[in-house]
C-alpha positions as CSV (number, residue, x, y, z in Angstrom):
1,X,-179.9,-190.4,177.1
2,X,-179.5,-186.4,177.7
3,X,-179.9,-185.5,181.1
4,X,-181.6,-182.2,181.8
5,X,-178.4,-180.3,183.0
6,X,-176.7,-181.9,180.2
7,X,-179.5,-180.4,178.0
8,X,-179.0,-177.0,179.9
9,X,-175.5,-176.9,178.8
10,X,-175.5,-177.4,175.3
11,X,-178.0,-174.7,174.6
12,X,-176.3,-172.1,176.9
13,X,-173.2,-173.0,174.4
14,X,-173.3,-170.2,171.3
15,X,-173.8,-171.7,167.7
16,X,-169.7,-171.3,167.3
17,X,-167.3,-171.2,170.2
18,X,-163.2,-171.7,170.4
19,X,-162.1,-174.4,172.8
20,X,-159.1,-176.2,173.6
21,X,-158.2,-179.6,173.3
22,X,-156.9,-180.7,176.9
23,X,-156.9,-184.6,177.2
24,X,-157.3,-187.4,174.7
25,X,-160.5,-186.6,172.5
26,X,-161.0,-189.3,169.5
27,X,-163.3,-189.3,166.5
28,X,-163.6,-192.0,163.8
29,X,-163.0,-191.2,160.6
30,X,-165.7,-193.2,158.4
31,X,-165.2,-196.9,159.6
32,X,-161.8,-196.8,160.4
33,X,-160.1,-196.4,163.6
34,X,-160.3,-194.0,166.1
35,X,-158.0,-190.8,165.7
36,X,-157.1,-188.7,168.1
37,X,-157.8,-185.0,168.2
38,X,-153.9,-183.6,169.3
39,X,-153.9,-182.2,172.7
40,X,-153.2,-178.2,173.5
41,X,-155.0,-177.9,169.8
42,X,-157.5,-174.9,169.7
43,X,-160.7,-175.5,168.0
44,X,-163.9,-174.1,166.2
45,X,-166.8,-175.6,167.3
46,X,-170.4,-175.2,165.8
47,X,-173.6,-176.7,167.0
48,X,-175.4,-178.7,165.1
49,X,-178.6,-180.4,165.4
50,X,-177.5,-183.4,167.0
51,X,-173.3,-183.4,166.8
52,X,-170.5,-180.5,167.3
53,X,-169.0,-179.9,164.0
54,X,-165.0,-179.5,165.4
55,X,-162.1,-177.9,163.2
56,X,-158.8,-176.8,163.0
57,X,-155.4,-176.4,160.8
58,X,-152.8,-179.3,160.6
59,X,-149.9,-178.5,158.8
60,X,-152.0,-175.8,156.6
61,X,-154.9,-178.0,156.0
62,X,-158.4,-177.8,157.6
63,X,-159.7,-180.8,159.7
64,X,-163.5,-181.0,160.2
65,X,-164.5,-183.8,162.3
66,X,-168.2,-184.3,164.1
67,X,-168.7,-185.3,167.3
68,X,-171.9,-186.5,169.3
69,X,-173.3,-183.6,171.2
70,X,-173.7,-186.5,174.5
71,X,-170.2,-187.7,173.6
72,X,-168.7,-183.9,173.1
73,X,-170.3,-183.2,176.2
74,X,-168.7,-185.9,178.2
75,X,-165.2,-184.5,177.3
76,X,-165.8,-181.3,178.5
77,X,-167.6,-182.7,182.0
78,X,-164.6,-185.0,182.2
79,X,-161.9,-182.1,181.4
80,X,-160.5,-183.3,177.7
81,X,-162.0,-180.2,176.2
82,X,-162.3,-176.8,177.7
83,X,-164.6,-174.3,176.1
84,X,-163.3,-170.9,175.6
85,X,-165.9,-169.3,174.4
């Protein structure tokens, strides 16, 4: 469940904003295992209506992964992601 101040936050975030990978930050990738997003990475991040759309360069290539906007939010409340707007 969204708290209130957790609702607060995501829509004071713009609809794309850089931030910076700070601690361990997974996604799954279809139904496999969880991956890890590597730390000190800088990231795009767009809003969308119910996830953050997160992507980068790795070795030349673009990595799109979507989080949960409750679980993106929970790794920037618990320091693994630091928005830098």
């Amino acid at each position: 469940m969204t708290t209130i101040q957790e609702t607060d936050a995501i829509t004071q975030l713009p609809e794309r904003f850089q931030a910076r990978i700070e601690g361990r930050v997974q996604h799954r990738v279809g139904d496999g295992p969880l991956d890890d997003i590597p730390q000190g990475q800088e990231v795009q991040v767009d809003v969308a209506l119910a996830s953050m759309v997160v992507s980068w360069t790795s070795e030349g290539q673009p990595v799109t992964v979507t989080l949960a906007r409750e679980e993106f939010m929970y790794y920037v409340d618990e320091g693994s992601i630091a928005i830098l707007r």
